[in-house]
C-alpha positions as CSV (number, residue, x, y, z in Angstrom):
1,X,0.0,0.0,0.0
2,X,1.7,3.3,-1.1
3,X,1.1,4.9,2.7
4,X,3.2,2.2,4.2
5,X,5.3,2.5,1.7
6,X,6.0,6.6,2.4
7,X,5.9,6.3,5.9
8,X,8.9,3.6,5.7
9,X,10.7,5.8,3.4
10,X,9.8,8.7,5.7
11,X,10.7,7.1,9.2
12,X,13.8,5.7,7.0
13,X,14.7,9.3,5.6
14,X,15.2,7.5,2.2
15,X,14.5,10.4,-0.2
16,X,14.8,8.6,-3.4
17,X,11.8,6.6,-2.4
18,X,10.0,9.2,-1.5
19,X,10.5,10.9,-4.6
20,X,9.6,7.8,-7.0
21,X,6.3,7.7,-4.8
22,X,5.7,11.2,-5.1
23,X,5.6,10.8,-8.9
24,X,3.2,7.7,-8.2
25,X,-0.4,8.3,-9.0
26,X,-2.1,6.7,-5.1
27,X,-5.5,6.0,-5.1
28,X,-7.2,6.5,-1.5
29,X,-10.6,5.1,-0.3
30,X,-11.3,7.3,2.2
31,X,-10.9,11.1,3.6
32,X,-8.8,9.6,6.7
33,X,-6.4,7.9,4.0
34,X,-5.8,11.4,1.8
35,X,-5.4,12.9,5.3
36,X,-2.8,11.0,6.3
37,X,-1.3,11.1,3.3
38,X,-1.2,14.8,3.1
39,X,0.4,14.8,6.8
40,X,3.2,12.5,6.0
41,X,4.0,14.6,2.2
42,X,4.4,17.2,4.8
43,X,6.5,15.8,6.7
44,X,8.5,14.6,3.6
45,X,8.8,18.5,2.5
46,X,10.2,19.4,6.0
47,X,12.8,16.3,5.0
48,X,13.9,17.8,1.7
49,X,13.8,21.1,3.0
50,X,16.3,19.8,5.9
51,X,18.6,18.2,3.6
52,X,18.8,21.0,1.2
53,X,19.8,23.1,4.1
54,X,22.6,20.9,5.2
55,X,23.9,20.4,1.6
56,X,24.2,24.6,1.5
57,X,25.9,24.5,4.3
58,X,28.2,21.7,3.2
59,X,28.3,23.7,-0.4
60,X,29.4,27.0,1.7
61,X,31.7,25.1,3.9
62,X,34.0,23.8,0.7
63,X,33.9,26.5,-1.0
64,X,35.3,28.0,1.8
65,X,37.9,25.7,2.4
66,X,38.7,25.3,-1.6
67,X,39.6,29.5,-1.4
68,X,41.4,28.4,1.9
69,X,43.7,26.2,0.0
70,X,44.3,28.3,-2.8
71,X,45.6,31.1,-1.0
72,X,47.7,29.2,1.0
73,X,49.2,27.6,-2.3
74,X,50.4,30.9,-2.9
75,X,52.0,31.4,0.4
76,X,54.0,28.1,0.4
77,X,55.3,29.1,-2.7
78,X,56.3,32.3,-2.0
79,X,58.1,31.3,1.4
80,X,60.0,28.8,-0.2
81,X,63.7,27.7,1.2
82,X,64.4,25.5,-1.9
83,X,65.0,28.8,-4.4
């Protein structure tokens, strides 16, 4: 049943399952079934939402340590005892 199978992906944080059942076409029987539905794609927004967050901050964090590096490239070559 595709609620099971989003709340397992949800409790599991497994976004690529998440996404393929997004793209899924669920049929519900009843109004507490689309309820419940619509709490857990909720929850599975908050999810993505979280992880994009992290990945900027990972993004920012290289970057910054990528410009790190390249400046001190520069200073090990110019403090060089070898010339």
């Amino acid at each position: 049943m595709w609620l099971d199978q989003f709340k397992i992906a949800l409790i599991n944080q497994n976004l690529e399952k998440l996404i393929s059942l997004q793209t899924s076409q669920p049929s519900f029987l009843t109004l507490d079934e689309m309820q419940t539905a619509a709490a857990f794609i909720k929850q599975a927004l908050l999810l993505f939402k979280n992880e994009q967050l992290q990945m900027s901050q990972s993004m920012r964090l290289l970057k910054k340590n990528i410009e790190f590096q390249k400046s001190t490239i520069h200073l090990e070559n110019r403090f060089s005892i070898e010339s």
